[in-house]
N, C-alpha and C positions, 0 to 999 in steps of 0.2 A: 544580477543575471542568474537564472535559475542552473542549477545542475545539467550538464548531460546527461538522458538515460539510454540506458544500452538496453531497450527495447522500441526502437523506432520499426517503424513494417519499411521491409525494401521494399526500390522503386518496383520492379516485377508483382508483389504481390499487388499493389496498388494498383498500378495498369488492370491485369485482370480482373479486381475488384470492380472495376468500372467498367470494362468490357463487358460482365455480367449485366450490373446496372443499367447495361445500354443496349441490351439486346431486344426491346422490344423498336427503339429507333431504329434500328439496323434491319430491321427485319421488313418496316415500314418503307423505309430509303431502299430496299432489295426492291420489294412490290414495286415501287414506282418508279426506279430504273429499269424494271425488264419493263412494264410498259411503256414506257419513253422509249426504246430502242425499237419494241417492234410500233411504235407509230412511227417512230423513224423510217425503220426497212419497208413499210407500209406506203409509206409517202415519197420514198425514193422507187420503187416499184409503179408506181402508181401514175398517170398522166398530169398530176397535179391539180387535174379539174375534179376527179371524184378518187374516193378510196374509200375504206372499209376502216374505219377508224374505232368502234364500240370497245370492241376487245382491249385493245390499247387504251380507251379511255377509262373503261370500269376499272383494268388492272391500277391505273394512275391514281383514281376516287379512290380506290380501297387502298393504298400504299399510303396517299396523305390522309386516311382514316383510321390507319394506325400508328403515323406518324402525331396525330393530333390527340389519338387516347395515347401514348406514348407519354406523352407532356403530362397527364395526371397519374401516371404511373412513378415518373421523376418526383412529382410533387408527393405523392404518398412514398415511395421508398425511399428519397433523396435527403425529402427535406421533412417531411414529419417522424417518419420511423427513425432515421438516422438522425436527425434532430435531438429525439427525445432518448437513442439508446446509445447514439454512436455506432452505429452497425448500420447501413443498409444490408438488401440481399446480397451484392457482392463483396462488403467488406466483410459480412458472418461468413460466406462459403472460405473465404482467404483468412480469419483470425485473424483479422485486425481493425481497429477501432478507432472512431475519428473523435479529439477531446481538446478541450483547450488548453492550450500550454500552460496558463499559470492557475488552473481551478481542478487539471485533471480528472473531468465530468464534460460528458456531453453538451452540446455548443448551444440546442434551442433549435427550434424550426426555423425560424428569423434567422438566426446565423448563419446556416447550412443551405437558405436557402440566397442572404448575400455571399457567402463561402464561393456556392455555382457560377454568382454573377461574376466576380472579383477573378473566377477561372478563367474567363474572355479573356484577360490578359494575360494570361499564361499559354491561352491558344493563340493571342494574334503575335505573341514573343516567341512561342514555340521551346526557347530556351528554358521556359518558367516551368514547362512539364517536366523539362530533363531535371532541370536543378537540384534534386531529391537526391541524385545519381552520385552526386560530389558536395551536397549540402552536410555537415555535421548532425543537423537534428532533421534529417532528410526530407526539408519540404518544400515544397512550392511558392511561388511569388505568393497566391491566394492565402495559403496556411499562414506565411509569414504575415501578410496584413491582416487578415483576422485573428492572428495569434493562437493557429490550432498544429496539433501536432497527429501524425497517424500513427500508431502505434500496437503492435503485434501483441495478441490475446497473450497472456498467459496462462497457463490451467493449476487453479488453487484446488488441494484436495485437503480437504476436512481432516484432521487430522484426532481421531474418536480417543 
């Protein structure tokens, strides 16, 4: 069993680091909830035989249009950039770094991008997100089965 090190990223930073990560989905799922609501208010308004639905439907087209460039956004920041550096955009903005536990070196595109998948079960457990909270080497169901650890920048300065 390897060492504990005492530079794991808390759960806090990790959270944000993905809220970053995730704000072009969010922003998409925004768009196409206010259109959904006012086709809603639109159709409860409305005689049920005619309504005025465009407005509400463009907002909905453009919401899953960013929710659908959103997905290559994941795959370039998620799994290729962070793949190959350990850093996506929100783990650089947070100073910390996703590696594998026993090579301490960034995990591969392919890893990072089963890393994500292997995440569904930490969303459909819910528990598996927290676990970081009270985990020793603070990490997730996913980190634990792909054998990755997240782990907070430190700053090396040269020493002339």
């Amino acid at each position: 069993m390897a060492p504990v090190r005492g530079d794991y990223a808390t759960w806090d930073k990790r959270v944000r680091a993905r809220l970053i990560d995730q704000i072009p989905s969010y922003l998409g799922l925004t768009i196409f909830c206010v259109g959904y609501v006012i086709l809603i208010v639109q159709l409860a308004r409305s005689d049920g035989l005619s309504f005025d639905f465009e407005g509400a439907a463009v907002a909905m087209i453009i919401g899953l249009g960013v929710m659908l460039a959103s997905l290559g956004w994941v795959a370039y920041n998620r799994w290729l950039i962070a793949g190959r550096t350990g850093q996506s955009l929100g783990k650089r903005a947070m100073k910390i770094r996703l590696i594998g536990a026993d090579t301490n070196a960034p995990i591969g595109a392919r890893n990072a991008f089963l890393r994500d998948l292997v995440h569904i079960l930490d969303a459909l457990t819910i528990v598996g997100y927290l676990w970081p909270l009270w985990d020793h080497k603070r990490q997730t169901f996913a980190d634990q089965i792909m054998k990755t650890v997240v782990i907070s920048e430190t700053v090396n300065i040269p020493i002339s």
